[in-house]
C-alpha positions as CSV (number, residue, x, y, z in Angstrom):
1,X,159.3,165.2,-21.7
2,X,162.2,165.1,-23.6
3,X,162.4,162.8,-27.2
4,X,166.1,162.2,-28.0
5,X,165.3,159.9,-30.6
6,X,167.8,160.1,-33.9
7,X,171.0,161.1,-31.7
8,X,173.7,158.7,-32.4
9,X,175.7,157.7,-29.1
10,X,178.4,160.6,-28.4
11,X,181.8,160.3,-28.0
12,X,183.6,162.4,-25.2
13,X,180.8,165.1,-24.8
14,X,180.9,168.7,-24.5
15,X,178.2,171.2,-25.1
16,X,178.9,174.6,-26.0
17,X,176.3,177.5,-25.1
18,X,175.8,181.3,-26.0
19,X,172.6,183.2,-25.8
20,X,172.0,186.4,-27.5
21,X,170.7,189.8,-25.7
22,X,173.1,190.9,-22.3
23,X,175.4,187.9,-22.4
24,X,176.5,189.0,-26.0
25,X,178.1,192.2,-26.4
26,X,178.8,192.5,-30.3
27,X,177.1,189.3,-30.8
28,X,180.3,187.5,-30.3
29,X,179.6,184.6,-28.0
30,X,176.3,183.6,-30.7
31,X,178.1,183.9,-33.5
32,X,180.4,181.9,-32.1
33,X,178.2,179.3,-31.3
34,X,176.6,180.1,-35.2
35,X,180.2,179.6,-36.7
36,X,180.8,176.2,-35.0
37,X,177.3,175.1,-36.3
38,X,178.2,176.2,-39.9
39,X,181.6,175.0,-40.3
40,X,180.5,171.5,-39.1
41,X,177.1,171.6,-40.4
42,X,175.1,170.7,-37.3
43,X,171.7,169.1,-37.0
44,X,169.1,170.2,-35.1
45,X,168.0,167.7,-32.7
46,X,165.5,169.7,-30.3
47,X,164.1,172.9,-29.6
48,X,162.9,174.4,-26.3
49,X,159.1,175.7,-25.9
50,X,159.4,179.2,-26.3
51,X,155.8,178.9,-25.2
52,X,157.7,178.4,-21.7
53,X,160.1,181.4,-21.4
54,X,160.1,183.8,-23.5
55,X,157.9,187.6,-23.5
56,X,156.6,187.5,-27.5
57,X,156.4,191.5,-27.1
58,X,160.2,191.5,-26.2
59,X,161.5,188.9,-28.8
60,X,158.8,188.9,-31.5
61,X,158.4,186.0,-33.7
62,X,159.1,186.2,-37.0
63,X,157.2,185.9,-40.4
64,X,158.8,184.3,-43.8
65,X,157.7,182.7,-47.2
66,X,158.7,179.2,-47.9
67,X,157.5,178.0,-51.0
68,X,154.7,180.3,-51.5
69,X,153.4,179.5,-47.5
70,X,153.6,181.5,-44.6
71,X,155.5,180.4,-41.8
72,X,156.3,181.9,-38.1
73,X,159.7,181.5,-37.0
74,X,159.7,181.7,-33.1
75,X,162.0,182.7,-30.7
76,X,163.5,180.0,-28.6
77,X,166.4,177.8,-27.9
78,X,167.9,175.2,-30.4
79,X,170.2,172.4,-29.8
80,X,172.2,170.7,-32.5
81,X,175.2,168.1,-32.5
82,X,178.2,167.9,-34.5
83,X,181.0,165.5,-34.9
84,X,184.7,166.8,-34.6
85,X,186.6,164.0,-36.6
86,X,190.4,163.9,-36.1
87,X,193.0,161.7,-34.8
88,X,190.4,161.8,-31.3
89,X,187.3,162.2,-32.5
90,X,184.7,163.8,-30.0
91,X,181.0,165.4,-30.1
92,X,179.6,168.6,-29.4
93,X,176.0,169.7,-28.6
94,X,175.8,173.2,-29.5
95,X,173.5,175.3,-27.6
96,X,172.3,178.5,-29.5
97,X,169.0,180.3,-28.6
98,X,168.4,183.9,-26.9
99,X,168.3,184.6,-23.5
100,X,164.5,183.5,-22.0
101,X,162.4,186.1,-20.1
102,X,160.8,183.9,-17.5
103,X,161.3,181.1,-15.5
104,X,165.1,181.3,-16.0
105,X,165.4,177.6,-13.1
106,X,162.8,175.7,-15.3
107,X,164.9,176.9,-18.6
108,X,168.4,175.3,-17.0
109,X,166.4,172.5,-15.5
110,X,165.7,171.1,-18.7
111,X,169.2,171.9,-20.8
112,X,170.9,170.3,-17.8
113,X,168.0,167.4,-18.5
114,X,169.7,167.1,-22.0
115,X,172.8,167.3,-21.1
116,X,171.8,164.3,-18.8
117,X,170.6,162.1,-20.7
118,X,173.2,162.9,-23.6
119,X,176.2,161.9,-20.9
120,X,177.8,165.5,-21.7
121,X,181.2,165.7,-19.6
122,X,181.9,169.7,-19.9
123,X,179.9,172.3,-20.1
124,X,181.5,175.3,-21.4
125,X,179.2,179.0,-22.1
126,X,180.2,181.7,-23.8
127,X,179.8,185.1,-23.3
128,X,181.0,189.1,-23.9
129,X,180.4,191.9,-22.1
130,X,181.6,195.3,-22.7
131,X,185.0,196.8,-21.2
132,X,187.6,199.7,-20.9
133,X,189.7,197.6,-23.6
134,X,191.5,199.2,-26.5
135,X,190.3,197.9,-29.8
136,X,193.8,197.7,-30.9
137,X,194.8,194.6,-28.6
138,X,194.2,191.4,-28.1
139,X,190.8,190.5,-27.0
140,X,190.9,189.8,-23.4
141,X,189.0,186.3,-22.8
142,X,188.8,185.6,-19.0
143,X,187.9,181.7,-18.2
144,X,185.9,181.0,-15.0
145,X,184.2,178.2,-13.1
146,X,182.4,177.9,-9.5
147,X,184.2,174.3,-9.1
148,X,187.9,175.1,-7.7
149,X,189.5,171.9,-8.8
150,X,188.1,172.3,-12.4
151,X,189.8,175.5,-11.7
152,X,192.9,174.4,-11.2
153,X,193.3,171.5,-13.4
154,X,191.9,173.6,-16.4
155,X,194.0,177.1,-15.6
156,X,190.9,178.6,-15.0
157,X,190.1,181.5,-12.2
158,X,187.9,180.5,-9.5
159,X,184.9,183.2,-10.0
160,X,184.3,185.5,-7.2
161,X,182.2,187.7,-9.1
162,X,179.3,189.8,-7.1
163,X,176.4,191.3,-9.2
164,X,173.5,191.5,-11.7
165,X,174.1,188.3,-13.6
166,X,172.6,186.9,-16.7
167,X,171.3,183.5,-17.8
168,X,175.4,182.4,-18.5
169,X,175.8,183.0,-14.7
170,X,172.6,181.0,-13.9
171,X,173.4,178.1,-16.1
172,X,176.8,177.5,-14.6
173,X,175.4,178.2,-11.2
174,X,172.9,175.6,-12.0
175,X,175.6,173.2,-13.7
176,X,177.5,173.3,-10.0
177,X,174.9,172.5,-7.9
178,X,173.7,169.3,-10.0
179,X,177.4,168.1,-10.5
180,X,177.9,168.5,-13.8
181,X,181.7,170.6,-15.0
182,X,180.6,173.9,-16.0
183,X,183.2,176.9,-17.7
184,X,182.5,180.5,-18.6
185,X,184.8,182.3,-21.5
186,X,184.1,185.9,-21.6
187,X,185.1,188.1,-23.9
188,X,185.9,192.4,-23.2
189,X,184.7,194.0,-26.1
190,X,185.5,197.8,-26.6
191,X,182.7,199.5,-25.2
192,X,182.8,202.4,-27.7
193,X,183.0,199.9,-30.9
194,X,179.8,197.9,-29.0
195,X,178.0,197.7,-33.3
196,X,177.6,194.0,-34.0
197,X,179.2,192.0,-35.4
198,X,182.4,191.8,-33.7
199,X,184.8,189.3,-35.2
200,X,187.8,189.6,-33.7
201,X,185.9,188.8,-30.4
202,X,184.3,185.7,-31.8
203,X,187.6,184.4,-32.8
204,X,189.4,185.0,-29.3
205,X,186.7,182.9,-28.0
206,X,187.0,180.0,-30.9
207,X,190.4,180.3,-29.9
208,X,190.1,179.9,-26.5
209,X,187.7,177.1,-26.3
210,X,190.0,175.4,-29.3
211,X,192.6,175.4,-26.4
212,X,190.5,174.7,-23.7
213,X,188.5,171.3,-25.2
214,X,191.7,170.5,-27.1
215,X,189.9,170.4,-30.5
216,X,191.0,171.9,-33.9
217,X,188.2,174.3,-35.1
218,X,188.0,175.0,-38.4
219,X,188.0,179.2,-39.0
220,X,187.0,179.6,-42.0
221,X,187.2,183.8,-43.1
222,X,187.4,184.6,-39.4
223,X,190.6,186.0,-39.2
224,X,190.6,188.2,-42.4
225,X,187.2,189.2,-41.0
226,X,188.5,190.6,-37.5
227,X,191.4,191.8,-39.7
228,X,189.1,194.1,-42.3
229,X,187.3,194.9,-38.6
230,X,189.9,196.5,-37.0
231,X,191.1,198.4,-40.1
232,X,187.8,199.8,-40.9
233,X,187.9,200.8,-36.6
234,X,190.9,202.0,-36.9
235,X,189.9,204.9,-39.8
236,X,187.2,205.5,-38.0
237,X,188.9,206.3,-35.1
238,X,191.5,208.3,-37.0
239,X,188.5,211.2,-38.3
240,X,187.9,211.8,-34.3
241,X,191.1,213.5,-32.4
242,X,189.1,213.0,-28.8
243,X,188.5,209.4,-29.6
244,X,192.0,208.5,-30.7
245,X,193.4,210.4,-27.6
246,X,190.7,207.6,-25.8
247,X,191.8,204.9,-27.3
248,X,195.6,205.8,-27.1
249,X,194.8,206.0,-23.0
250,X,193.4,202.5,-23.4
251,X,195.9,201.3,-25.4
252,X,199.0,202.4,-22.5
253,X,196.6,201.1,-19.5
254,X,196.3,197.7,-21.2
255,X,199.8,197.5,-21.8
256,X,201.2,198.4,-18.8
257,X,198.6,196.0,-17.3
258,X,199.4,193.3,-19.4
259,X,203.2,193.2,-19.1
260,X,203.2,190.2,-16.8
261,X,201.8,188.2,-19.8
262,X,204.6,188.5,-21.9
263,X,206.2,185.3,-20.2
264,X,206.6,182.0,-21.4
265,X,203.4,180.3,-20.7
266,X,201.9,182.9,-22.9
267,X,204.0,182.4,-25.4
268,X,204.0,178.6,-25.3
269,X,200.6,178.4,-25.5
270,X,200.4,180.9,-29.0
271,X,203.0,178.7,-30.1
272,X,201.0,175.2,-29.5
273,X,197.9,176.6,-31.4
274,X,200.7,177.4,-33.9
275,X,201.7,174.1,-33.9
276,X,198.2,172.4,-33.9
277,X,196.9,174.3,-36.6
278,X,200.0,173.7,-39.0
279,X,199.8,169.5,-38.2
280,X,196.3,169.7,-38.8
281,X,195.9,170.6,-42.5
282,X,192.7,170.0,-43.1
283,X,167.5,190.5,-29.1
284,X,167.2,194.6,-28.2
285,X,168.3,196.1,-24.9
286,X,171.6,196.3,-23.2
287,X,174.9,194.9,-22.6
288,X,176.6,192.9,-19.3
289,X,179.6,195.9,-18.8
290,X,182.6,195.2,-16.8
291,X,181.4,196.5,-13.6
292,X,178.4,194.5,-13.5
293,X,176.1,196.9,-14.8
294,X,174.3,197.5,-17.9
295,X,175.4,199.3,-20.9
296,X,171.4,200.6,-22.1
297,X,170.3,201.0,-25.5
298,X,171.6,203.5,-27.6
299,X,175.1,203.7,-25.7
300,X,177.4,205.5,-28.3
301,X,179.3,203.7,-30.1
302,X,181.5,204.6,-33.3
303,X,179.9,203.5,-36.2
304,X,176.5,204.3,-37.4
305,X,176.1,207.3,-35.8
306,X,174.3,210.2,-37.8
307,X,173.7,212.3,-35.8
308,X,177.9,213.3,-34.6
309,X,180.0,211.1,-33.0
310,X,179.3,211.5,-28.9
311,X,182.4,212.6,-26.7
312,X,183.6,209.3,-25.5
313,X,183.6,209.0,-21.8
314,X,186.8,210.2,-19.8
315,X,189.4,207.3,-19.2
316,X,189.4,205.4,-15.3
317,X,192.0,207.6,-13.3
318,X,195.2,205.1,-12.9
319,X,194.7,203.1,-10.1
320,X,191.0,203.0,-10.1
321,X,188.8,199.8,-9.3
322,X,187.6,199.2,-12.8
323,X,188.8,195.7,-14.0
324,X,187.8,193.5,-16.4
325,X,185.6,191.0,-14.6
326,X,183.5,188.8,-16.2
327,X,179.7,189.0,-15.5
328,X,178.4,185.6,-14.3
């Protein structure tokens, strides 16, 4: 049964989802969700049964001292709500939790229940997988929804996507068939810089749902964070020839693949967040990977690495199938 008591009437909507373990390369779609919570101090409204869905031997619970008494701190699913004020004020129902072991149609069954009986017009989850993406560039954030109007009145890509898919897939799936707007934001993160946290990710994505639900989010150290991230990459990558050669490979693929975005919409819309911003004032185991597949545990990766930094894998040969598809 589900006890809503103590939520105000919303205005306008939209809850925002990220779930940590494949969906979440770098952690960057939950600390996405984790930021938004923060910087508008959310309150927790309900909490799945984790009873119901998730393998205690996979995601164990946790034991802390409050006050001189043990607690356990399980794993599960929260939901909280915030208030974005503004000259349109509007709600969002924040959806953090990991993704469930089990009975994966029960656990959208009932978030679809709440967003139900909360009136929630959007559904937008977050996710990042891992990619053949220079860490160097902009993070690529591809937008995708099953509904092909939402598609096109959003700017969206219509998914076509074929493959393993996670709980982010599911939801949406599940959002589709029971009529309610769903969206997926991925974000690429450098497969050989895969060491959470990833902040330049989680702001791409702040970014992109900013844009997307036409709200002004509040970034707080964000953006010297992905700064001091890619600097400290950057050395890094300097102390290894082979993996500088790598990423200077990446780094002339995704340019001469991205040359088509240097137009005018592209630059219009960096200009409207611009603008926006300035009139404002005020789990363990693998990773979804481009292709669908799974990056295991204890993929190389460039920091933390004591025993030698691995050869990074060769580069795709130009003209190659590999793309940046988001896993659904």
């Amino acid at each position: 049964m589900i006890e809503l008591e103590g939520v105000p009437e919303l205005i306008d909507p939209v809850m925002v989802a990220a779930f940590e373990g494949w969906n979440d390369a770098g952690d960057a779609a939950s600390t996405a969700v984790e930021h938004l919570d923060r910087e508008w101090k959310g309150e927790v409204f309900a909490a799945l049964d984790a009873e119901d869905y998730y393998d205690f031997q996979v995601n164990r619970p946790t034991v802390f001292m409050d006050g001189g008494v043990r607690r356990i701190t399980w794993p599960t699913t929260r939901l909280s709500v915030v208030r974005v004020g503004g000259d349109k004020p509007r709600d969002l129902v924040l959806v953090r939790g990991i993704e469930p072991s089990m009975r994966w149609r029960s656990f959208c069954n009932e978030l679809l229940g709440f967003a139900h009986e909360l009136g929630i017009e959007l559904v937008v989850v977050l996710g990042a997988l891992l990619g053949d993406t220079p860490h160097t560039r902009p993070v690529p954030i591809s937008g995708t929804t099953s509904d092909a109007d939402l598609a096109r009145r959003m700017n969206l890509e219509e998914t076509k996507y074929e493959g393993p898919t996670g709980i982010v897939g599911i939801l949406q799936e599940a959002c589709t068939h029971a009529g309610v707007p769903a969206v997926s934001l991925w974000a690429a993160v450098p497969h050989y810089v895969s060491q959470p946290p990833n902040p330049k990710a989680t702001l791409a994505l702040l970014n992109r749902l900013e844009d997307l639900i036409d709200v002004r989010i509040p970034l707080g150290e964000l953006p010297e964070d992905a700064r001091a991230w890619q600097v400290g990459v950057d050395q890094l990558a300097a102390e290894d020839s082979e993996v500088a050669e790598y990423v200077q490979s990446l780094e002339e693929a995704r340019d001469t693949a991205d040359l088509p975005e240097a137009s005018g919409d592209a630059i219009a819309r960096e200009f409207e967040r611009y603008l926006r911003r300035r009139d404002g004032g005020s789990g363990p185991g693998g990773h979804a990977t481009a292709d669908g597949g799974e990056a295991p545990p204890g993929t190389p990766y460039l920091r933390d690495n004591p025993g030698g930094r691995a050869r990074p894998p060769k580069p795709p040969k130009a003209g190659g199938d590999d793309e940046d598809a988001p896993e659904e």
